[in-house]
C-alpha positions in Angstrom: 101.9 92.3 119.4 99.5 93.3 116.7 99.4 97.0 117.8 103.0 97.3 117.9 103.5 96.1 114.6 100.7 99.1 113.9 101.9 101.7 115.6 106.0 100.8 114.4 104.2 100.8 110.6 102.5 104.5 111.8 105.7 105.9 113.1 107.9 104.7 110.3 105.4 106.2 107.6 104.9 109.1 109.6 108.5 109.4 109.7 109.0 109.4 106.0 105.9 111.5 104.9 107.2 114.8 107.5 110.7 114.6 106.2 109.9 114.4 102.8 107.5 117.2 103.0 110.5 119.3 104.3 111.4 119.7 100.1 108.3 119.5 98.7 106.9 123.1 100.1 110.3 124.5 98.7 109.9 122.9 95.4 106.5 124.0 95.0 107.4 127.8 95.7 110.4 128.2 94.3 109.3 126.8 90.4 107.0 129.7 90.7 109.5 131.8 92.1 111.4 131.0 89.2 109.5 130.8 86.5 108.4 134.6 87.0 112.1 135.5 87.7 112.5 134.1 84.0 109.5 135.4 82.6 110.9 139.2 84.0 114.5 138.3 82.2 112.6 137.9 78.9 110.7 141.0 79.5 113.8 143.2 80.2 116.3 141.5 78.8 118.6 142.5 81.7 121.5 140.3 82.4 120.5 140.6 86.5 117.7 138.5 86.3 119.1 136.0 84.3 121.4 135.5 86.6 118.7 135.3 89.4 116.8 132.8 87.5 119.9 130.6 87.2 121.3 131.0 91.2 117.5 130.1 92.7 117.4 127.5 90.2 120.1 125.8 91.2 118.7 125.5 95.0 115.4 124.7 93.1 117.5 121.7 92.1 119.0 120.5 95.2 115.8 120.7 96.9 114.3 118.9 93.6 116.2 116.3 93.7 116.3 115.3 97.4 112.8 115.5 97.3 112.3 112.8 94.3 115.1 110.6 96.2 112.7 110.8 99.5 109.0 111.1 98.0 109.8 107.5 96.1 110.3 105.0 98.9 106.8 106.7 100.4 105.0 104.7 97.7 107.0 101.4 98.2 105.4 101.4 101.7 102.0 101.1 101.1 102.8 97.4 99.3 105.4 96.3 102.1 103.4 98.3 105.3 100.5 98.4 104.4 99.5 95.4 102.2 95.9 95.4 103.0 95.0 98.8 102.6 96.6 98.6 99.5 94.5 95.6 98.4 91.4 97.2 100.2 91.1 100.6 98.3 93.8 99.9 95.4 91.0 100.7 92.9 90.9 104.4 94.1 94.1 105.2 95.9 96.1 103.8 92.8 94.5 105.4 90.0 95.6 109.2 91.3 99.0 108.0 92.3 99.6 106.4 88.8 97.9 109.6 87.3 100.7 111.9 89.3 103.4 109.6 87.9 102.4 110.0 84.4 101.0 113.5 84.1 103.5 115.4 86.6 106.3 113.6 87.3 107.6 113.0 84.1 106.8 116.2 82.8 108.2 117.7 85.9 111.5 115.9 85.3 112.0 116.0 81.8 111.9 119.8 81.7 114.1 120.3 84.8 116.9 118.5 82.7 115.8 121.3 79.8 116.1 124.4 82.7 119.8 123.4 83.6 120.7 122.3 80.3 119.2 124.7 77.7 120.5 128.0 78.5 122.6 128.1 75.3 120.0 125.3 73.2 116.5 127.1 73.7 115.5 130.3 72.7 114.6 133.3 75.5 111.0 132.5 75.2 111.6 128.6 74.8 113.6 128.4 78.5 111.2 130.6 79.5 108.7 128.1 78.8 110.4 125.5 79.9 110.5 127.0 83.4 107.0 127.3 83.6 106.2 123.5 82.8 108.5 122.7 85.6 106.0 124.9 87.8 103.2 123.3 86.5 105.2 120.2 86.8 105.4 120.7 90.3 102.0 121.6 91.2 100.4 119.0 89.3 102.2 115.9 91.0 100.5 117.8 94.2 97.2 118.0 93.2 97.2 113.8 92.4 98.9 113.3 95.5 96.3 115.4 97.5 93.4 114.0 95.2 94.6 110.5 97.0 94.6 111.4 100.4 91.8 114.0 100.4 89.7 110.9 99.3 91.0 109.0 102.7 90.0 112.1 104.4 86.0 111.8 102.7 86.2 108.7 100.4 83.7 109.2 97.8 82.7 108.1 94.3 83.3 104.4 95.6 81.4 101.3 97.5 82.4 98.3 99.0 81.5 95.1 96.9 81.1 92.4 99.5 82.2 89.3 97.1 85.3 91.1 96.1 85.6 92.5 100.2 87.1 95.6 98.2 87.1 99.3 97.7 85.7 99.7 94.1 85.6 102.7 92.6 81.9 104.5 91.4 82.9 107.8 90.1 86.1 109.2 89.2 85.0 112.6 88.9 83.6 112.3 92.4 87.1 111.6 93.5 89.0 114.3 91.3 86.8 117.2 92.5 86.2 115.4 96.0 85.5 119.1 98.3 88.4 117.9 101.1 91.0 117.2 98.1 90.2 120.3 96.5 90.4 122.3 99.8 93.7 120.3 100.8 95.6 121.4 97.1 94.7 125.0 97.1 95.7 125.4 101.4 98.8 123.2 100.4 100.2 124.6 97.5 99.6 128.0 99.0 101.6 127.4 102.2 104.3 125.8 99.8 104.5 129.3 97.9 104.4 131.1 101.1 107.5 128.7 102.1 110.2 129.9 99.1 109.0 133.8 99.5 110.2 133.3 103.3 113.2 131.3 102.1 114.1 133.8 99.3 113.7 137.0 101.4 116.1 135.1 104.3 118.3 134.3 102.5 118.2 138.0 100.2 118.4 139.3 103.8 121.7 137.7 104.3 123.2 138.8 101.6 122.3 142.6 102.2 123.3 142.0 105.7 126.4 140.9 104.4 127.0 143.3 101.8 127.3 140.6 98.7 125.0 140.6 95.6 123.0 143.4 96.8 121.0 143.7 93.1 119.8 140.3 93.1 118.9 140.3 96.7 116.8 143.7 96.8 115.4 142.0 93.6 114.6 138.9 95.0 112.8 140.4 98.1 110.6 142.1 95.7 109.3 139.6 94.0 108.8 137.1 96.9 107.7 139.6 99.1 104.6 140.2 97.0 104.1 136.6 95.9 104.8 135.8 99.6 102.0 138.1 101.2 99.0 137.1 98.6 100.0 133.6 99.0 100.2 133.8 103.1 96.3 136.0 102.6 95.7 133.0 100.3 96.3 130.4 103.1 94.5 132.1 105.4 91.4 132.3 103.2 91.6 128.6 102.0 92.5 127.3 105.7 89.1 128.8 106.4 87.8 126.6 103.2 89.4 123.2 105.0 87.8 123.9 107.9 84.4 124.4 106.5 85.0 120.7 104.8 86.1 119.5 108.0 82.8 120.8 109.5 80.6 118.2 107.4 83.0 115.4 106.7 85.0 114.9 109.4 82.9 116.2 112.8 85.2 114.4 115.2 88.0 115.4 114.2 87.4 119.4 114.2 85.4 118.5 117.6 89.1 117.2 118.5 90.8 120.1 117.0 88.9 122.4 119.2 88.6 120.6 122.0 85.2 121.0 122.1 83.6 118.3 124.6 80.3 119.2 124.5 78.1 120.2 121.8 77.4 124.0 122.6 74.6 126.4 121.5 74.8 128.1 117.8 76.9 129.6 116.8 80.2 128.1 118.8 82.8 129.7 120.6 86.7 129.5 119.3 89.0 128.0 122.0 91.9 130.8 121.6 93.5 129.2 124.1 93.8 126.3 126.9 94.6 122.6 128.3 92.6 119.9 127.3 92.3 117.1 129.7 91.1 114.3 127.7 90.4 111.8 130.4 88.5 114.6 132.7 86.6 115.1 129.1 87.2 119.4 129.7 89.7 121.7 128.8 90.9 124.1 131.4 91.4 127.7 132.0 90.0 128.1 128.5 90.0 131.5 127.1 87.4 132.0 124.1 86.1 133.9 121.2 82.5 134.0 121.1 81.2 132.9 117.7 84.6 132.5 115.5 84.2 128.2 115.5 80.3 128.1 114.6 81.2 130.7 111.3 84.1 128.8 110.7 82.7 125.7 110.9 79.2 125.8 109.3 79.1 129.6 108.3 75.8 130.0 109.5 75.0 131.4 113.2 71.9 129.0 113.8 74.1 125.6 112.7 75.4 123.1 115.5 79.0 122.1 115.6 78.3 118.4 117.9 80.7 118.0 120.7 82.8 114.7 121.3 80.5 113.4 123.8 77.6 113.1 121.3 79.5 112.0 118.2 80.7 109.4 120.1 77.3 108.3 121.2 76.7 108.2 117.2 80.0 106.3 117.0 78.3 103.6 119.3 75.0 103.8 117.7 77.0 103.1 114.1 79.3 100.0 115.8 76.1 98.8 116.4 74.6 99.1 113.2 78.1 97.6 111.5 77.8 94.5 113.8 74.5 93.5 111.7 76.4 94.8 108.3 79.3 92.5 109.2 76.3 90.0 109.8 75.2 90.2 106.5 78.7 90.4 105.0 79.6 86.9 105.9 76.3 85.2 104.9 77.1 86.6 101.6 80.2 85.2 101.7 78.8 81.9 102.4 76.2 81.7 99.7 78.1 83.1 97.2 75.9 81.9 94.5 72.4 82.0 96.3 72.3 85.0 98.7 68.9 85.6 100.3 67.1 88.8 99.1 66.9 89.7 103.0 70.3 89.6 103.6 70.8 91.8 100.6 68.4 94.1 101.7 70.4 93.7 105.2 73.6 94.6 104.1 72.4 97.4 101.9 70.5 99.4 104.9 73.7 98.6 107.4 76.5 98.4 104.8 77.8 102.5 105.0 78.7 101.4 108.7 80.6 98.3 108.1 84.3 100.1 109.1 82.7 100.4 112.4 82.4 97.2 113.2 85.8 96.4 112.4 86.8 98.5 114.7 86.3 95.6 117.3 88.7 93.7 115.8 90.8 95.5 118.2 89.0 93.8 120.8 87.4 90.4 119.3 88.0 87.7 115.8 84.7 87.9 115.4 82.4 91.4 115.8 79.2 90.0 116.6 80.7 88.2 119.4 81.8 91.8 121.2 80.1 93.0 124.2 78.9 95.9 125.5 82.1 97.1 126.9 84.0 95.8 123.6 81.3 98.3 122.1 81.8 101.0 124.4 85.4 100.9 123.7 85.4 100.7 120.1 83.1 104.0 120.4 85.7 105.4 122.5 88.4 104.5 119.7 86.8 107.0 117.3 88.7 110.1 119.5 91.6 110.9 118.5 94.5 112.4 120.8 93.1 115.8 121.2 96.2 117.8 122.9 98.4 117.6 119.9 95.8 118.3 117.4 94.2 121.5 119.6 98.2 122.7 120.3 99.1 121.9 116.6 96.6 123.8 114.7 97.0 126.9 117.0 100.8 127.2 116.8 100.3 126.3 112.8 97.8 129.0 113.2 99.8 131.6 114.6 103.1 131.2 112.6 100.4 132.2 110.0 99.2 135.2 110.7 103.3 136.3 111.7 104.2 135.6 108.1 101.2 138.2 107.2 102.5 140.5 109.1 106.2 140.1 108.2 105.7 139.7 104.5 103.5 142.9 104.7 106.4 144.8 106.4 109.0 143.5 103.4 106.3 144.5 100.7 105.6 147.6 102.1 109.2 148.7 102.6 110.0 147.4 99.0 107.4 149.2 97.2 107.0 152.5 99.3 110.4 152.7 101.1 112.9 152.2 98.3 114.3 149.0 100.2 115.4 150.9 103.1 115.4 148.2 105.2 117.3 148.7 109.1 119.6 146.0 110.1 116.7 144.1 112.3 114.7 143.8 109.6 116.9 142.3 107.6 117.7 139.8 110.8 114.5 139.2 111.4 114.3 137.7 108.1 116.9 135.1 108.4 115.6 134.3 111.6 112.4 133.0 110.2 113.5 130.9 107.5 112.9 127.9 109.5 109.5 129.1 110.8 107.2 127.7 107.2 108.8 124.7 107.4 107.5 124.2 111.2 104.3 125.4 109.9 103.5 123.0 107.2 104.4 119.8 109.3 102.2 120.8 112.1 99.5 121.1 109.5 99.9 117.7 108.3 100.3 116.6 111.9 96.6 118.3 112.4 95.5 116.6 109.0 96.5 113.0 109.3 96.3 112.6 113.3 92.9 113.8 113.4 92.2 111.3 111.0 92.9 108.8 113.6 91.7 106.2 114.0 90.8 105.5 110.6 93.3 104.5 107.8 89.7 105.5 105.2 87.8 108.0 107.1 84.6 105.8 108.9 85.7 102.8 106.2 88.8 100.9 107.3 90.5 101.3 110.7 94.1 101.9 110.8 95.0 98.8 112.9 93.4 96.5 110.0 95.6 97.9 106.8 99.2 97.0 108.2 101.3 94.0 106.7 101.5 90.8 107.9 105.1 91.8 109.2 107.2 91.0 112.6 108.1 93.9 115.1 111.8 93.5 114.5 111.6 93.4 110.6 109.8 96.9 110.9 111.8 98.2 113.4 114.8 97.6 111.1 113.3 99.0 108.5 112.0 101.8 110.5 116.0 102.4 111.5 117.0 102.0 108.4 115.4 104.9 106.8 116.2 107.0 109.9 119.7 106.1 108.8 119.5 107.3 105.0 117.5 110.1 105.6 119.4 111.6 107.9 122.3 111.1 105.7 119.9 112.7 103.0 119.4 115.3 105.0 122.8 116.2 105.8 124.1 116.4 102.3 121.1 118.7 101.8 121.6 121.2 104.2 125.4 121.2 103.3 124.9 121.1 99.4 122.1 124.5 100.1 124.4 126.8 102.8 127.5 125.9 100.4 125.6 127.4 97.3 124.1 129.9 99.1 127.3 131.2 101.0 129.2 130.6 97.1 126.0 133.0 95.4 125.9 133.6 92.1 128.3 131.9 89.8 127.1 133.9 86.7 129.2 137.6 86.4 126.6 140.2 86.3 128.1 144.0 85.3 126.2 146.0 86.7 126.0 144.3 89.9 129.3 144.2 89.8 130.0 148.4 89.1 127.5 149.4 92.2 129.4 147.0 94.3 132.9 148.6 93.1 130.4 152.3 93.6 129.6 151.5 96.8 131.8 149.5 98.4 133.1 151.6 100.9 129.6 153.2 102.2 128.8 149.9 103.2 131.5 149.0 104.9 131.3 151.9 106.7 127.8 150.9 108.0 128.5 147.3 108.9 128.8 147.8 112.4 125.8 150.5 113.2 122.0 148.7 114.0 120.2 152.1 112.4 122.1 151.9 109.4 119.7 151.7 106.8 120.8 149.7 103.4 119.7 151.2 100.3 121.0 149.9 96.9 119.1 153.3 95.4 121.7 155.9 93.7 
């Protein structure tokens, strides 16, 4: 009964955390998106970009504001879900959320009232500045939120204090600039950026393809085209960062990403591609890349990257080290006032593997009653699933590398070609709209189920931080924000294809005078594939 009530609590936070990270990538980008847009109006002073500052600014909004509506009840779990994890680690995982609420939130919402509402009350320069705290907004509620689960990825700067049975925190500056959080922002943000460029350019796309607002479209694909590309060179880069991280902090769970049983020879081989078997322990018809996992994983060719076999056998070796930590836990708990300098000295030699030994709560009340198969077992638990990760992380992988090559074909066409962009182009690029957004959930997927099956990375299992709660009041719960989100979700996508298919709202002249110029040449080319669209003179 326990582990349904833990694996209802999983699903129904996993639930909520993918669908609100469907708007946050698209916030992220497009405040940037906009803020240059802006900063280009007050440069030129031409009416066009004004107007292409206001009409992705108003998407900005919708996707803004379903993302505050979604993003809130996420933080209302952790009390009614997961109580003890809460109580456990509250110390540290608190302080970076309360941190996001006062340093980014706010600001982020009190200047998107200022964007929409101070066209005609601010100053050029003053809106323009506006729209770059928004940005900056944006980005800095991620960076908190990352600091918070980058430390449950690799929780340092804090120690358990065995009279409190708490998470206390040790160093705050080991938790801002905590390697894993600071790898997590930068690979986030990044694919967020890389998210509006592909939305902008589909949607720019569109509206060549449909021969409508043909000056804010071509430029629209310019400037998200080149932001696009660095930021989709920039993930690449960065992803490279994360795995590095991984490589040292979390062995098992690039082990699990690459399926890599056994601990092979430096430098390691990249599994490009194949079908891991997890209970066989092998993954078959594997095709790989000599040498691409030991550079990315320890960027040395002499370093090992250990296989699942022998970090589970250092799994086992650590249960048994927590068993006589746990030991020494409730003697101190006993003699609260007068605890023996050997137990002390106990708990301080054995204390870093604690969170192993509660892994047999699974299994037994009481972890130095467990067995050797309870042992075994608990061992065994430290493996995550490893088909999803291994198919996740390639598929994230090679959506990657297409918006490289796509955004590189949209840059290059925009700055060498005079936009001359032929019909499949321009349908490629509504096609992959969707494709970022597929992208960035696997990579949480990867991120947070390779973290299984810890809740805190080697500190607190995830089947010991749920609530006290039945299965049926989660399940309703659980249905219950299916319900609203999907209602959320509708209203979204109808609120963003209405605007978009409505465009602009703002009269621009000259946009106006090269549609009434060239009107007819375009609907003269409508209906032939090698046409090529050109909004040159």
């Amino acid at each position: 009964m326990e582990l349904d009530i833990v694996e209802l609590s999983r699903l129904q936070f996993a639930a909520t955390a993918l669908f609100h990270f469907l708007f946050v990538p698209l916030t992220l980008g497009l405040s940037v998106i906009v803020a240059i847009m802006n900063t280009v109006y007050v440069m030129t002073n031409r009416p066009i970009w004004r107007q292409m500052t206001k009409f992705w600014g108003m998407l900005f909004g919708i996707n803004f504001a379903i993302g505050v509506a979604t993003g809130l009840t996420m933080e209302f779990e952790f009390g009614m879900n997961w109580s003890y994890y809460s109580q456990y680690v509250g110390d540290i995982f608190g302080a970076p959320l309360a941190l996001e609420g006062l340093m980014a939130f706010f600001l982020e919402a009190t200047f998107v009232g200022l964007f929409f509402f101070g066209w005609d009350k601010l100053s050029k320069v003053q809106h323009m500045i506006v729209t770059w705290l928004v940005a900056i907004g944006s980005n800095f509620s991620a960076l908190w939120i990352l600091i918070a689960n980058g430390w449950m990825q690799n929780p340092v700067g804090a120690e358990f204090n065995p009279l409190t049975m708490r998470m206390e925190m040790t160093n705050f500056f080991d938790v801002i600039f905590n390697e894993v959080a600071q790898a997590k922002f930068v690979h986030t943000v990044s694919a967020g950026y890389v998210t509006a460029a592909v939305f902008v350019i589909g949607v720019s796309s569109w509206y060549m393809l449909k021969g409508r607002h043909f000056e804010l479209a071509r430029r629209s694909i310019t400037v998200a085209a080149s932001f696009g590309l660095a930021s989709a060179l920039s993930v690449v880069v960065l992803g490279d960062e994360s795995g590095y991280s991984t490589g040292h902090s979390q062995k098992m769970k690039l082990a699990a990403i690459e399926a890599m049983w056994e601990t092979e020879p430096a430098p390691a081989s990249f599994t490009l591609l194949g079908w891991p078997d997890q209970e066989a322990r092998e993954t078959k018809y594997a095709i790989r890349i000599p040498y691409v996992m030991g550079l990315i994983g320890t960027r040395s060719l002499t370093e090992e990257i250990e296989g699942i076999e022998e970090l589970v056998q250092e799994a086992e070796k650590r249960v048994r080290s927590g068993i006589i930590a746990y030991d020494a836990l409730m003697k101190i708990r006993e003699n609260r006032g007068d605890v023996p300098p050997e137990v002390k000295l106990q708990f301080e030699n054995h204390g870093d593997d604690l969170g192993f030994a509660l892994l047999l709560k699974r299994y037994v009340d009481d972890p130095r009653e467990a067995d050797e198969e309870m042992i075994r077992k608990a061992a065994d638990d430290t493996v995550p699933h490893v088909w999803p990760l291994f198919w996740a992380f390639r598929i994230m992988v090679a959506i990657g590398f297409t918006f490289i090559a796509v955004l590189g074909y949209f840059f290059y066409t925009a700055s060498f070609r005079g936009m001359r962009f032929p019909r499949w182009a321009l349908r490629l690029g509504v096609l992959i709209i969707p494709l970022p957004w597929i992208a960035v959930e696997l990579g949480w997927i990867v991120a947070e189920y390779g973290r299984q099956p810890w809740v805190v990375d080697s500190i607190l299992p995830t089947a010991l931080g749920v609530s006290s709660l039945s299965v049926g009041q989660v399940a309703f719960t659980l249905a219950g924000f299916v319900l609203l989100y999907t209602v959320l979700f509708i209203v979204e996508i109808g609120l963003m294809v209405k605007y978009i298919r409505k465009g602009p709202t703002e009269d621009v002249a000259e946009t106006e005078a090269w549609m009434d110029r060239h009107r007819k040449r375009l609907r003269g080319c409508a209906d032939d594939d090698e046409a090529v669209l050109t909004p040159g003179e």
